[in-house]
N, C-alpha and C positions, 0 to 999 in steps of 0.2 A: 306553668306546668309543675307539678309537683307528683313524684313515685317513691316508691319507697323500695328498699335491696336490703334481703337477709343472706347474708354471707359465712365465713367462717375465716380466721385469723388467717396470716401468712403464712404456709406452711403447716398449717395445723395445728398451730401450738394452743394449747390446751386445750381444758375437754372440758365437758358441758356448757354452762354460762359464762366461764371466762373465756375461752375458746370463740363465740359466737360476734356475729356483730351485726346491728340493725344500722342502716345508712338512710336515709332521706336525701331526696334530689329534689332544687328547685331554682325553679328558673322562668327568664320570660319567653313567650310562644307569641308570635307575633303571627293572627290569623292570614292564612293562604301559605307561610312557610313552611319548607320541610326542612331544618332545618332549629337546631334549641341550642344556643352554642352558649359556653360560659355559664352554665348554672354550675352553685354550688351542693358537692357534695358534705353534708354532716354526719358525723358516726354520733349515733343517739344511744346517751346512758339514762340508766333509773326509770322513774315512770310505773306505772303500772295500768296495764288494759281495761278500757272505759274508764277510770277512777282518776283520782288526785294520789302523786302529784306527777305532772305531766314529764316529760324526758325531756333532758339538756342535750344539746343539738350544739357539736365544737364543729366546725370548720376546719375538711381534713384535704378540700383536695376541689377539684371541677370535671365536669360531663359537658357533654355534647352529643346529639342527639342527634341522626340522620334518618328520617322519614325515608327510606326507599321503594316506597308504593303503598296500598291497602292493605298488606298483609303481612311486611316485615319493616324494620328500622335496626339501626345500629345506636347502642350506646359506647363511645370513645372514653373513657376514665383516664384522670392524669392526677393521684396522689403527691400531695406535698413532700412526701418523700422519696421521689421519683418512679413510686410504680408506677405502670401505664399498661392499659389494654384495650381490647376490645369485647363487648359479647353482642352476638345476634339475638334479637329479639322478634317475635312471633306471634301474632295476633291468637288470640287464644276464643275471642267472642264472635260472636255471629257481627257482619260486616250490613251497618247497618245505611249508614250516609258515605261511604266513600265509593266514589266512580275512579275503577282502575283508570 
């Protein structure tokens, strides 16, 4: 399983590019589970879109991932620095292969 999360610092601290932050989630999905536990979260620096050279990916922290039907799932966040949260997630595409 691999997504990607655009976010913005803690608290807001600063503004435009420093401010911002691109994270990368990846992990194993083990077909028929609902269920991604233990993937790691990376805050991705540098890089540049379609081109060379690619972004550095540090290991900042772990997800888990709860499937709760066809049309929503939870992501659990647990930062090395002990933030920790939740966000509901939301099917956003036309539901192609999943029988509620």
């Amino acid at each position: 399983m691999f997504t990607t999360w655009f976010t913005y610092a803690p608290n807001a601290t600063g503004s435009g590019a420093s401010g911002q932050r691109w994270y990368s989630i990846s992990g194993n999905y083990a077909p028929g589970s609902l269920d991604v536990l233990g993937a790691v979260i990376y805050n991705n620096t540098g890089g540049n879109f379609d081109a060379q050279p690619p972004t550095v990916g540090q290991p900042i922290g772990t997800a888990d991932i709860h499937i709760q039907g066809c049309y929503s799932a939870r992501l659990d966040y647990h930062f090395n620095d002990g933030r920790t949260g939740q966000i509901p997630l939301e099917r956003l595409t036309a539901n192609t292969i999943c029988l509620p």
